[in-house]
VONUVEX-869441 format. One record per atom (N, C-alpha, C): residue number from 1; residue in one letter; atom name; x, y, z. Coordinates in nm, 2 decimals. Last residue first. Example, Ala and Ser with C-alpha at 12.3 -4.5 7.8 and 13.67 -1.06 7.14 Angstrom:
<pt 2 "S" "N" <1.28 -0.22 0.71>>,
<pt 2 "S" "CA" <1.37 -0.11 0.71>>,
<pt 2 "S" "C" <1.29 0.00 0.79>>,
<pt 1 "A" "N" <1.32 -0.57 0.78>>,
<pt 1 "A" "CA" <1.23 -0.45 0.78>>,
<pt 1 "A" "C" <1.32 -0.33 0.78>>,
# end
This chain:
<pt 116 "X" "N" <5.93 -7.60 -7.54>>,
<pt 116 "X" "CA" <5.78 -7.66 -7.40>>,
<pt 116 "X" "C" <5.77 -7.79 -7.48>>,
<pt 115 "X" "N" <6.26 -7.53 -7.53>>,
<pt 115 "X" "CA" <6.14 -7.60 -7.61>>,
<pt 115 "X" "C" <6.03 -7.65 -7.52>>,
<pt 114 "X" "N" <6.63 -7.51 -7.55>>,
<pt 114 "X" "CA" <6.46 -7.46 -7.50>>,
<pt 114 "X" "C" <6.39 -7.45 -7.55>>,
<pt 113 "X" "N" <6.88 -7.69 -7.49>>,
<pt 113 "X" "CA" <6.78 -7.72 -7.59>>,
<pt 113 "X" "C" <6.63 -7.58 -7.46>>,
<pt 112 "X" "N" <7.25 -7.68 -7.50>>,
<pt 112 "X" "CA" <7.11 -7.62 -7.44>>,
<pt 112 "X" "C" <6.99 -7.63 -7.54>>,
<pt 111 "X" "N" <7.50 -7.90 -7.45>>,
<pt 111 "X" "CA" <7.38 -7.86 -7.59>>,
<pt 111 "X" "C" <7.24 -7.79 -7.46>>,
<pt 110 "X" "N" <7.83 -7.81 -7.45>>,
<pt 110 "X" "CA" <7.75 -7.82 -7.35>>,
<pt 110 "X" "C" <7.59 -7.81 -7.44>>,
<pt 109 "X" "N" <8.18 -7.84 -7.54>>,
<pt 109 "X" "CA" <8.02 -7.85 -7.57>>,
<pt 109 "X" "C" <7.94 -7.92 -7.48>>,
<pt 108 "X" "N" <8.40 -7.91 -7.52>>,
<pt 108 "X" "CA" <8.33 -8.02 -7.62>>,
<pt 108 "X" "C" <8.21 -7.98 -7.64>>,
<pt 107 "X" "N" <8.62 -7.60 -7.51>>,
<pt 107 "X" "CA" <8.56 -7.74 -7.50>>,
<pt 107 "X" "C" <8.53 -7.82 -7.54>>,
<pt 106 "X" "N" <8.89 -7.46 -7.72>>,
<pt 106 "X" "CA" <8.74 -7.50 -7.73>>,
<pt 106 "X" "C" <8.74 -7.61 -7.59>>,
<pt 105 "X" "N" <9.15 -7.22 -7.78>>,
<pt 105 "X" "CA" <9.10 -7.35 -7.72>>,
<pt 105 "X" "C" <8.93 -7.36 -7.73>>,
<pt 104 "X" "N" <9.34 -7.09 -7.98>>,
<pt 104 "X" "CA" <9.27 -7.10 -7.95>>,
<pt 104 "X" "C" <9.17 -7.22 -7.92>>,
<pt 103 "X" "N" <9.72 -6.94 -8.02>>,
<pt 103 "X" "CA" <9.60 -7.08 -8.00>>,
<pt 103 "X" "C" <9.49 -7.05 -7.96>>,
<pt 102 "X" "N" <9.84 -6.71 -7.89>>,
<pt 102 "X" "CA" <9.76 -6.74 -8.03>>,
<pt 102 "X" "C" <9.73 -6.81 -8.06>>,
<pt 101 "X" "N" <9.87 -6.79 -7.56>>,
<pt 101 "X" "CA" <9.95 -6.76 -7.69>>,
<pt 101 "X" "C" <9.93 -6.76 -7.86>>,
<pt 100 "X" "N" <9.54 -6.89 -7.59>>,
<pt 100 "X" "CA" <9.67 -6.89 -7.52>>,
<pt 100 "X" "C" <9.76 -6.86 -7.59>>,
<pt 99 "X" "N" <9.22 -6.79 -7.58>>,
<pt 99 "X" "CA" <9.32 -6.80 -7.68>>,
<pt 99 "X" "C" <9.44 -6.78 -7.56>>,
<pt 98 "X" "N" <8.90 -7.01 -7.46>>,
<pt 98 "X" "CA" <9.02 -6.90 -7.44>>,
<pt 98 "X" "C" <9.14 -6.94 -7.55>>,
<pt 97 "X" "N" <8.58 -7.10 -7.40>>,
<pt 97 "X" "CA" <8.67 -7.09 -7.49>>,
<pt 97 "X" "C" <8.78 -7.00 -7.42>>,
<pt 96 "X" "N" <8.31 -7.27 -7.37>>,
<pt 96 "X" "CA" <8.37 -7.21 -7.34>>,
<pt 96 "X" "C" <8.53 -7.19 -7.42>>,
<pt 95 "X" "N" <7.98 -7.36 -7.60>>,
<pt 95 "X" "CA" <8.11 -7.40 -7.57>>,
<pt 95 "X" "C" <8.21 -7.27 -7.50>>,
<pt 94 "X" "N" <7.63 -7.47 -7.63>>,
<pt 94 "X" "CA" <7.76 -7.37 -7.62>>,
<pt 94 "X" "C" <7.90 -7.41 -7.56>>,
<pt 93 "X" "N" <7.46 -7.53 -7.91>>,
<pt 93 "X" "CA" <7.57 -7.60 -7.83>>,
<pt 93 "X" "C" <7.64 -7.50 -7.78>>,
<pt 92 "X" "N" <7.10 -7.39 -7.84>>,
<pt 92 "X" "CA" <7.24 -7.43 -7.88>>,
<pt 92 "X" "C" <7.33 -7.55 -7.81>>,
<pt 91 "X" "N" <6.85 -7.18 -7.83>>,
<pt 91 "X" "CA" <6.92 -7.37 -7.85>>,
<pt 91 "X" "C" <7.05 -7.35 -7.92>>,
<pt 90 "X" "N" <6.78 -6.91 -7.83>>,
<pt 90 "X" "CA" <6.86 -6.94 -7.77>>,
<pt 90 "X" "C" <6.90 -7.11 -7.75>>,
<pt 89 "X" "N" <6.52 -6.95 -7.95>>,
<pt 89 "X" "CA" <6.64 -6.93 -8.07>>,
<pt 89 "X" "C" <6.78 -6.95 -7.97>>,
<pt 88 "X" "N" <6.34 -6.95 -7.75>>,
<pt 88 "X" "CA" <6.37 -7.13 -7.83>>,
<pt 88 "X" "C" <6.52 -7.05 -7.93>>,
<pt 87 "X" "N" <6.49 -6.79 -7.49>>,
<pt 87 "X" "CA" <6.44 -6.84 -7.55>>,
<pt 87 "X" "C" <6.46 -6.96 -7.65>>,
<pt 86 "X" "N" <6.53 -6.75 -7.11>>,
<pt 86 "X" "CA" <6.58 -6.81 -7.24>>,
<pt 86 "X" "C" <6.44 -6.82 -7.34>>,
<pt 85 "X" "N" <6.58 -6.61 -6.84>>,
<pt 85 "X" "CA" <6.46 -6.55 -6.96>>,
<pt 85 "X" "C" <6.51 -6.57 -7.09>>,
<pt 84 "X" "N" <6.90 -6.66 -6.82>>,
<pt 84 "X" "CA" <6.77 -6.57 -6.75>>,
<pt 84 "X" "C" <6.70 -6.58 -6.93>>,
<pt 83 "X" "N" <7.23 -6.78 -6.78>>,
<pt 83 "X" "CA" <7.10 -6.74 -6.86>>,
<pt 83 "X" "C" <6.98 -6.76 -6.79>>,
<pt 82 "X" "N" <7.47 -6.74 -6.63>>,
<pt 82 "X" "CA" <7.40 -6.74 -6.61>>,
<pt 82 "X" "C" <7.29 -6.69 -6.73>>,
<pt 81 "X" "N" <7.84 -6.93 -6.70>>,
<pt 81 "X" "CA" <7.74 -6.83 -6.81>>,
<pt 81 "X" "C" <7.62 -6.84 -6.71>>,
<pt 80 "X" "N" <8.13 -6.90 -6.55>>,
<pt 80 "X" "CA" <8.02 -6.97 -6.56>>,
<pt 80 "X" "C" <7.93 -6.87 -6.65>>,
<pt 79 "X" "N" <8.45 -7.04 -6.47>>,
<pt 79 "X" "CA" <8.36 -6.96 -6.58>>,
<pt 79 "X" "C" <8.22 -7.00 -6.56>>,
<pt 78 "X" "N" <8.73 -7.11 -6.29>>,
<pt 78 "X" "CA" <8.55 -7.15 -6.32>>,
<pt 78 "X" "C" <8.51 -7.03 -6.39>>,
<pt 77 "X" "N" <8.92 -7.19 -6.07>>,
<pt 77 "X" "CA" <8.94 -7.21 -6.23>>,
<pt 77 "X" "C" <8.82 -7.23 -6.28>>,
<pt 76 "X" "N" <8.88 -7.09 -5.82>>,
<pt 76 "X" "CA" <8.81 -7.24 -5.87>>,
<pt 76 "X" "C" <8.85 -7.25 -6.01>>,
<pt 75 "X" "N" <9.03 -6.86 -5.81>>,
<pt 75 "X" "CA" <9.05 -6.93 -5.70>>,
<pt 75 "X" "C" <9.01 -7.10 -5.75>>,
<pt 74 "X" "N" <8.83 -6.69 -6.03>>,
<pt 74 "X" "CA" <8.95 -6.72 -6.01>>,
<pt 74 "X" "C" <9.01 -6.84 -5.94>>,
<pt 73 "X" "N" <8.51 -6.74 -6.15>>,
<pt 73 "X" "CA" <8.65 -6.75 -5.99>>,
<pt 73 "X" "C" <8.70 -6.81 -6.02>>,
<pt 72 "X" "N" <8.29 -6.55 -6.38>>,
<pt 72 "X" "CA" <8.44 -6.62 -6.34>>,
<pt 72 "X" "C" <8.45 -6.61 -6.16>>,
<pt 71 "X" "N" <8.03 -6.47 -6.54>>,
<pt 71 "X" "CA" <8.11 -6.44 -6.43>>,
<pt 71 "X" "C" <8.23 -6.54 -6.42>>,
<pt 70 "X" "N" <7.78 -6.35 -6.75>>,
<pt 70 "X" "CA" <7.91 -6.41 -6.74>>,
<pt 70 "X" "C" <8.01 -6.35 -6.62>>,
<pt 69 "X" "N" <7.45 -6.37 -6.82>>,
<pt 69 "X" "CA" <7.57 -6.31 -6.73>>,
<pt 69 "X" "C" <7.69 -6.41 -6.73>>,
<pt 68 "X" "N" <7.13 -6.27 -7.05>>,
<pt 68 "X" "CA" <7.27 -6.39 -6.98>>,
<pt 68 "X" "C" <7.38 -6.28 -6.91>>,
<pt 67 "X" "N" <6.96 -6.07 -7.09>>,
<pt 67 "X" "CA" <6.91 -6.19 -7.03>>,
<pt 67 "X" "C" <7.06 -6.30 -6.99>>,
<pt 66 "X" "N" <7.12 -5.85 -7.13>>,
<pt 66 "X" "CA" <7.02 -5.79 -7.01>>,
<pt 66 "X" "C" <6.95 -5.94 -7.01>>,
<pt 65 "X" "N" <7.21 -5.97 -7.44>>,
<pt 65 "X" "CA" <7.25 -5.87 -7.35>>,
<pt 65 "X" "C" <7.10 -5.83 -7.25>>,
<pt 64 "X" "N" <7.19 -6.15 -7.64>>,
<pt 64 "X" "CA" <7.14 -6.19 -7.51>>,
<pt 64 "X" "C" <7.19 -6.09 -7.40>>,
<pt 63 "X" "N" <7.21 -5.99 -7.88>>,
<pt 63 "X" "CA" <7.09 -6.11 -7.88>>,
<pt 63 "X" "C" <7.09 -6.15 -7.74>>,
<pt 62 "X" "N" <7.46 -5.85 -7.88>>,
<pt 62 "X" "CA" <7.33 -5.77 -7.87>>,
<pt 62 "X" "C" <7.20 -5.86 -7.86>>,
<pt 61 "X" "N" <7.69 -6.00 -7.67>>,
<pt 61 "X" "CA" <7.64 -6.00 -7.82>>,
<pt 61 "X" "C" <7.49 -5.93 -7.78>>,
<pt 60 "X" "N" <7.90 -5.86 -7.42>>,
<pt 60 "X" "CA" <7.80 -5.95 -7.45>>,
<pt 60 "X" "C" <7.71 -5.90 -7.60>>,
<pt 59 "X" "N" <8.18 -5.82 -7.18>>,
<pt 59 "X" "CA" <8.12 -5.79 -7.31>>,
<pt 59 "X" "C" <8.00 -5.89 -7.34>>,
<pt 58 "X" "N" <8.30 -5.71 -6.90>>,
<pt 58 "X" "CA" <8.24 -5.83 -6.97>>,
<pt 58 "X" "C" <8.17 -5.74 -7.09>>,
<pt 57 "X" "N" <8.54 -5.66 -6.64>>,
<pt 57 "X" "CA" <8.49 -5.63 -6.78>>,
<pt 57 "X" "C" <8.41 -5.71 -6.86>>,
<pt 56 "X" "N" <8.62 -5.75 -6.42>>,
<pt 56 "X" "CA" <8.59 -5.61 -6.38>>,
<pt 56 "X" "C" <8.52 -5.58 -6.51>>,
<pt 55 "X" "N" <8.76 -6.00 -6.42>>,
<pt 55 "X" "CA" <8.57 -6.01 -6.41>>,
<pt 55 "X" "C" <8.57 -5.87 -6.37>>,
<pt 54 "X" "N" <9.04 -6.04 -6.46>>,
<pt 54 "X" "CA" <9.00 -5.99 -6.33>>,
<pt 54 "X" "C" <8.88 -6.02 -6.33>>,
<pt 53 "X" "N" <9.04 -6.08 -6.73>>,
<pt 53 "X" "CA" <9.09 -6.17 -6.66>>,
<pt 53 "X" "C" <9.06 -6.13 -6.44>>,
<pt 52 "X" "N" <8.71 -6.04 -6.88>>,
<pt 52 "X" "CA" <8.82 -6.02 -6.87>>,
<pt 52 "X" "C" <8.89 -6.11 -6.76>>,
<pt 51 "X" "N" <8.48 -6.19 -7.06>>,
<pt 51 "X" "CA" <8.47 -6.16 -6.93>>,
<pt 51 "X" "C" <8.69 -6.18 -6.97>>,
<pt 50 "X" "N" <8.19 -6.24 -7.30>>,
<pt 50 "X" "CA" <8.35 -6.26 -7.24>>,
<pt 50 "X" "C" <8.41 -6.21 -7.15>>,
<pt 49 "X" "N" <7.94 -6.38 -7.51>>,
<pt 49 "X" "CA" <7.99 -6.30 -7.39>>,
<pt 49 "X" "C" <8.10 -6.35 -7.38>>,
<pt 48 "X" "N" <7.92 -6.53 -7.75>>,
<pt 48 "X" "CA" <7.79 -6.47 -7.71>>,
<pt 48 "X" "C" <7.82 -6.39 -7.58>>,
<pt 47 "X" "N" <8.04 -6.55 -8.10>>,
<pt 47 "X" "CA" <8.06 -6.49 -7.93>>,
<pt 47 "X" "C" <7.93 -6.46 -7.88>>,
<pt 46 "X" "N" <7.91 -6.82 -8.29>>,
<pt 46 "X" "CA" <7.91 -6.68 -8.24>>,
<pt 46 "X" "C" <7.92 -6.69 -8.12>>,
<pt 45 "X" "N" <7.92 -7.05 -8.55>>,
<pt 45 "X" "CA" <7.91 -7.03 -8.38>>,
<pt 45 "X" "C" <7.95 -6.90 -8.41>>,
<pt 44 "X" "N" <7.64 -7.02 -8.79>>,
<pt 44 "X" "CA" <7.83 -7.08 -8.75>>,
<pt 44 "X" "C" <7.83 -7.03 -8.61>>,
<pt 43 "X" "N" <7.42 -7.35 -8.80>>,
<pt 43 "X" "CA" <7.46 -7.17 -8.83>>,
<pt 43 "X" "C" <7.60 -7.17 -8.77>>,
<pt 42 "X" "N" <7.29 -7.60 -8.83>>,
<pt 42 "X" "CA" <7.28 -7.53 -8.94>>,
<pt 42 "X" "C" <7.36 -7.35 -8.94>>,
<pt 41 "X" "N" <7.20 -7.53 -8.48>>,
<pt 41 "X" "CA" <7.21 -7.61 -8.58>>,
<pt 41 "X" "C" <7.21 -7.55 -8.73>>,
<pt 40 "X" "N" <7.39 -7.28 -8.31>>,
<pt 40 "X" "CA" <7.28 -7.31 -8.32>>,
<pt 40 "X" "C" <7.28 -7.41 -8.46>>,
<pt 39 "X" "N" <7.70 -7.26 -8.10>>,
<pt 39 "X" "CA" <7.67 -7.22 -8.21>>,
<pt 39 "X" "C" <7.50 -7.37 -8.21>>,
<pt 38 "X" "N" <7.84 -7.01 -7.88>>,
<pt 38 "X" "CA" <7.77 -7.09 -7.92>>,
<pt 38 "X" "C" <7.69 -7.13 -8.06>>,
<pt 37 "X" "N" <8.10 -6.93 -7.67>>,
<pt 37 "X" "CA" <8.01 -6.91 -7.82>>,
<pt 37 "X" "C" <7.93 -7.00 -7.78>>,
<pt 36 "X" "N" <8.23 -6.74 -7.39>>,
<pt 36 "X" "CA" <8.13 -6.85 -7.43>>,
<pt 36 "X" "C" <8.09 -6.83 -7.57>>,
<pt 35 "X" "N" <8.58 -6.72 -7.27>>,
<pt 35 "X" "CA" <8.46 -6.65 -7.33>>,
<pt 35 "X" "C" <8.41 -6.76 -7.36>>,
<pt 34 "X" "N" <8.81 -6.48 -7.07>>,
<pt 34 "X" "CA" <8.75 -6.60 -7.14>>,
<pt 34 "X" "C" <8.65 -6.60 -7.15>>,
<pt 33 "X" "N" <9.18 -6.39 -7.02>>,
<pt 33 "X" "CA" <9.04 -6.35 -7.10>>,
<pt 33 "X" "C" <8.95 -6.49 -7.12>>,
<pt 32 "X" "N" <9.40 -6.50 -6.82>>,
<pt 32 "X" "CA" <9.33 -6.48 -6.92>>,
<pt 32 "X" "C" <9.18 -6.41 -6.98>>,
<pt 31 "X" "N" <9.47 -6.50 -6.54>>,
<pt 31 "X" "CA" <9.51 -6.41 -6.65>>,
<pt 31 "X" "C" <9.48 -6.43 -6.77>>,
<pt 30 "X" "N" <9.34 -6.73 -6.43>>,
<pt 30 "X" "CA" <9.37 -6.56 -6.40>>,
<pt 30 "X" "C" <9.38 -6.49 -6.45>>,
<pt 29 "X" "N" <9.46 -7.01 -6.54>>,
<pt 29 "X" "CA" <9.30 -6.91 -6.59>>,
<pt 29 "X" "C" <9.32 -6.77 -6.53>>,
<pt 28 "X" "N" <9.75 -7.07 -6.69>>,
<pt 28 "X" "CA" <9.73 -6.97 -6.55>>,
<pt 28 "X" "C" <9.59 -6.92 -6.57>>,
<pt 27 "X" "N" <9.66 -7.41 -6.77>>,
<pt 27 "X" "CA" <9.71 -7.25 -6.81>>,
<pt 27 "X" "C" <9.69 -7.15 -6.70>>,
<pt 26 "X" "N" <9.55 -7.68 -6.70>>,
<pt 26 "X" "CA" <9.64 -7.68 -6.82>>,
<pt 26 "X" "C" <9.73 -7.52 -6.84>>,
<pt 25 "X" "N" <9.19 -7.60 -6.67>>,
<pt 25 "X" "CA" <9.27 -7.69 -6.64>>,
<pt 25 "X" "C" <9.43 -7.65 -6.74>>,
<pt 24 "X" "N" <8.87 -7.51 -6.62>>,
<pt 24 "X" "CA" <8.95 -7.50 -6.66>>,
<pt 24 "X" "C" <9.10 -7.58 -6.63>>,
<pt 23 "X" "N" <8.48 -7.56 -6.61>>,
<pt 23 "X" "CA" <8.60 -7.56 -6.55>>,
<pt 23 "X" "C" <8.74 -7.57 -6.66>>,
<pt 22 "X" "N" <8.22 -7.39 -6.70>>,
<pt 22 "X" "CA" <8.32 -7.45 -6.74>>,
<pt 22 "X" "C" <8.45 -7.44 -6.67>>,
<pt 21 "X" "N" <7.86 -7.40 -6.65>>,
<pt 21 "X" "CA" <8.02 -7.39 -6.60>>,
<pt 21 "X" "C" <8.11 -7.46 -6.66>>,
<pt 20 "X" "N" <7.54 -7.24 -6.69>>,
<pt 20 "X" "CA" <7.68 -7.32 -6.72>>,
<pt 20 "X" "C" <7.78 -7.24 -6.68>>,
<pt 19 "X" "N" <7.21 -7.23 -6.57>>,
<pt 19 "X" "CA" <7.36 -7.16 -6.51>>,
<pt 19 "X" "C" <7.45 -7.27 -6.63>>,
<pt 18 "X" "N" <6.91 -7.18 -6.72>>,
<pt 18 "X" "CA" <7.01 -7.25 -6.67>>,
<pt 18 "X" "C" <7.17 -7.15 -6.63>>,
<pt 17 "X" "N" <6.58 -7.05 -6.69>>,
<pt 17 "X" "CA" <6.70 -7.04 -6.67>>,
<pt 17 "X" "C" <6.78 -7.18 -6.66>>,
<pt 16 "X" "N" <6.29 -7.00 -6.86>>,
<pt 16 "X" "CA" <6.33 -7.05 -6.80>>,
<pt 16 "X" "C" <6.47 -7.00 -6.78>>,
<pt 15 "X" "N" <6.17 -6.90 -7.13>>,
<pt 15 "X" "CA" <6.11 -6.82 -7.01>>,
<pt 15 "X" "C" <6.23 -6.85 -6.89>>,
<pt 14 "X" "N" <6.11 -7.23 -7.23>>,
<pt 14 "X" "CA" <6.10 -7.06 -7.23>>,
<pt 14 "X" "C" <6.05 -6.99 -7.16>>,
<pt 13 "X" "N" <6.25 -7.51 -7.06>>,
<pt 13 "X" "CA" <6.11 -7.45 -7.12>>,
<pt 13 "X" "C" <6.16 -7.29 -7.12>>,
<pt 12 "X" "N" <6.50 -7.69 -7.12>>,
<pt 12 "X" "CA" <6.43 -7.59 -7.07>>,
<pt 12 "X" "C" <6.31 -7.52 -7.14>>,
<pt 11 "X" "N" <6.76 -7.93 -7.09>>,
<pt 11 "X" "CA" <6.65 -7.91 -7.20>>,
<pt 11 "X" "C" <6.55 -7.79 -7.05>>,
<pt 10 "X" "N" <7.11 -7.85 -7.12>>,
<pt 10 "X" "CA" <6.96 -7.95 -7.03>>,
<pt 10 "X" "C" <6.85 -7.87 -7.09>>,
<pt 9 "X" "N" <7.39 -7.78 -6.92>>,
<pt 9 "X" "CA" <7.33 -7.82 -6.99>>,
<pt 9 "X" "C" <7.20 -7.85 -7.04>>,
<pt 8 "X" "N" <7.58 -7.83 -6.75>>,
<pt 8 "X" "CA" <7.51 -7.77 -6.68>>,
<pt 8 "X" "C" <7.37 -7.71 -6.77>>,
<pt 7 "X" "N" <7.96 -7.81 -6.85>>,
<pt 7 "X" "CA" <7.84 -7.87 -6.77>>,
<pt 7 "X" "C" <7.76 -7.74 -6.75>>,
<pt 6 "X" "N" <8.30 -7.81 -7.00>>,
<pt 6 "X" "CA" <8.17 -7.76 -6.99>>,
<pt 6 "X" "C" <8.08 -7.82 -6.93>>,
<pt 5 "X" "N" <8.63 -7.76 -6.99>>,
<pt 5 "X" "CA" <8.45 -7.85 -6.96>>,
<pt 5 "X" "C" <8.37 -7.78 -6.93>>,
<pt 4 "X" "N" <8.92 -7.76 -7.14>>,
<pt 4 "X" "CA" <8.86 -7.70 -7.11>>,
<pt 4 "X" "C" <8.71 -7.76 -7.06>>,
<pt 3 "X" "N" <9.27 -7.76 -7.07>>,
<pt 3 "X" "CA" <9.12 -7.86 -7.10>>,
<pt 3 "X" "C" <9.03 -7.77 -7.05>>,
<pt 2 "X" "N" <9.57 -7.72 -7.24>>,
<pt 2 "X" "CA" <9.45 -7.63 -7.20>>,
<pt 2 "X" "C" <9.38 -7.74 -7.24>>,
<pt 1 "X" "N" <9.83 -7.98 -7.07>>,
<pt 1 "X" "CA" <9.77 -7.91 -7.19>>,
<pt 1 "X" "C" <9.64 -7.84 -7.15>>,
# end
Protein backbone atom coordinates (compact mmCIF):
# COMPACT_ATOMS: atom_id res chain seq x y z
CA UNK A 1 0.00 0.00 0.00
CA UNK A 2 1.10 4.06 -0.65
CA UNK A 3 3.15 5.02 2.77
CA UNK A 4 4.08 7.97 2.80
CA UNK A 5 6.92 9.78 5.92
CA UNK A 6 7.72 12.59 6.71
CA UNK A 7 10.91 13.89 8.94
CA UNK A 8 12.96 16.66 9.62
CA UNK A 9 10.68 18.80 11.58
CA UNK A 10 11.67 21.00 14.60
CA UNK A 11 11.22 24.21 16.18
CA UNK A 12 13.24 27.28 14.48
CA UNK A 13 13.98 30.68 15.00
CA UNK A 14 13.04 33.21 12.08
CA UNK A 15 15.13 33.81 9.55
CA UNK A 16 16.19 30.16 10.00
CA UNK A 17 16.14 26.98 7.74
CA UNK A 18 14.89 23.40 7.80
CA UNK A 19 15.12 20.69 4.94
CA UNK A 20 12.04 17.97 5.04
CA UNK A 21 11.90 14.64 3.61
CA UNK A 22 9.51 12.38 2.83
CA UNK A 23 10.20 8.97 1.96
CA UNK A 24 7.94 6.96 -0.13
CA UNK A 25 6.95 3.45 -0.30
CA UNK A 26 3.97 1.18 -1.97
CA UNK A 27 3.83 2.97 -5.91
CA UNK A 28 6.28 3.53 -8.79
CA UNK A 29 7.44 7.25 -7.02
CA UNK A 30 9.04 8.13 -10.61
CA UNK A 31 6.26 8.69 -12.21
CA UNK A 32 4.40 10.52 -10.20
CA UNK A 33 3.73 14.03 -9.39
CA UNK A 34 4.39 14.99 -5.72
CA UNK A 35 3.67 17.58 -3.48
CA UNK A 36 3.93 19.34 0.08
CA UNK A 37 0.69 21.09 1.88
CA UNK A 38 0.53 22.24 4.90
CA UNK A 39 -1.78 23.21 7.03
CA UNK A 40 -1.46 26.07 10.01
CA UNK A 41 -3.69 25.83 13.33
CA UNK A 42 -7.27 26.88 13.00
CA UNK A 43 -6.78 27.04 8.85
CA UNK A 44 -7.38 24.47 6.07
CA UNK A 45 -4.22 22.99 4.52
CA UNK A 46 -2.85 24.41 1.32
CA UNK A 47 -0.50 23.42 -1.57
CA UNK A 48 2.53 24.89 -0.73
CA UNK A 49 4.83 23.28 -3.80
CA UNK A 50 4.99 20.30 -6.34
CA UNK A 51 7.45 18.91 -8.33
CA UNK A 52 6.71 16.81 -11.42
CA UNK A 53 7.74 13.19 -11.97
CA UNK A 54 11.17 13.88 -13.68
CA UNK A 55 11.97 17.33 -11.09
CA UNK A 56 12.24 19.29 -14.60
CA UNK A 57 8.85 21.25 -13.10
CA UNK A 58 7.92 22.65 -9.88
CA UNK A 59 5.23 24.86 -8.85
CA UNK A 60 5.10 26.92 -5.66
CA UNK A 61 2.16 28.96 -3.69
CA UNK A 62 2.82 32.83 -3.94
CA UNK A 63 3.58 32.82 0.22
CA UNK A 64 6.80 30.87 -0.05
CA UNK A 65 8.02 31.31 -3.64
CA UNK A 66 12.03 32.39 -3.76
CA UNK A 67 12.08 31.12 0.19
CA UNK A 68 11.23 27.12 -0.09
CA UNK A 69 12.52 24.47 -2.76
CA UNK A 70 11.17 21.27 -3.71
CA UNK A 71 13.35 18.58 -5.06
CA UNK A 72 12.93 14.78 -5.44
CA UNK A 73 15.48 11.35 -6.10
CA UNK A 74 14.14 9.29 -7.84
CA UNK A 75 16.65 6.43 -7.22
CA UNK A 76 15.84 7.05 -3.08
CA UNK A 77 12.06 7.31 -3.38
CA UNK A 78 12.65 10.96 -1.65
CA UNK A 79 10.94 14.26 -1.80
CA UNK A 80 12.33 16.81 0.06
CA UNK A 81 11.10 20.54 0.83
CA UNK A 82 14.19 23.05 1.46
CA UNK A 83 12.94 26.15 3.50
CA UNK A 84 15.14 29.26 3.59
CA UNK A 85 14.30 32.38 5.45
CA UNK A 86 11.21 30.91 7.48
CA UNK A 87 8.85 32.85 9.08
CA UNK A 88 6.47 32.62 12.33
CA UNK A 89 3.31 32.37 9.76
CA UNK A 90 5.29 29.69 8.07
CA UNK A 91 4.25 27.09 11.48
CA UNK A 92 2.82 24.37 10.37
CA UNK A 93 2.03 20.75 10.03
CA UNK A 94 3.39 19.92 6.69
CA UNK A 95 2.52 16.89 5.03
CA UNK A 96 3.73 15.19 1.69
CA UNK A 97 1.34 14.01 -0.61
CA UNK A 98 0.52 12.14 -4.08
CA UNK A 99 -2.72 11.17 -6.01
CA UNK A 100 -2.51 7.46 -7.36
CA UNK A 101 -5.11 6.55 -9.63
CA UNK A 102 -7.62 9.16 -8.19
CA UNK A 103 -6.83 8.46 -4.55
CA UNK A 104 -5.10 10.74 -2.77
CA UNK A 105 -2.43 9.99 -0.23
CA UNK A 106 -1.20 11.92 2.94
CA UNK A 107 1.47 11.28 5.42
CA UNK A 108 1.15 11.92 9.19
CA UNK A 109 2.82 15.04 9.24
CA UNK A 110 5.80 16.66 9.99
CA UNK A 111 4.91 20.00 12.72
CA UNK A 112 7.35 22.96 11.78
CA UNK A 113 7.17 25.49 14.66
CA UNK A 114 9.14 29.02 14.02
CA UNK A 115 9.23 31.17 17.02
CA UNK A 116 12.47 32.95 19.04
Amino acid sequence: QVQLVESGGGLVQPGGSLRLSCGASGFSFSVYLMSWFRQAPGKERELVASITSGGDKTNYSNSVKGRFTISRDNPKNTVYLQMNSLKPEDTAVYYCSVSVWGSRYWGKGTLVTVSS
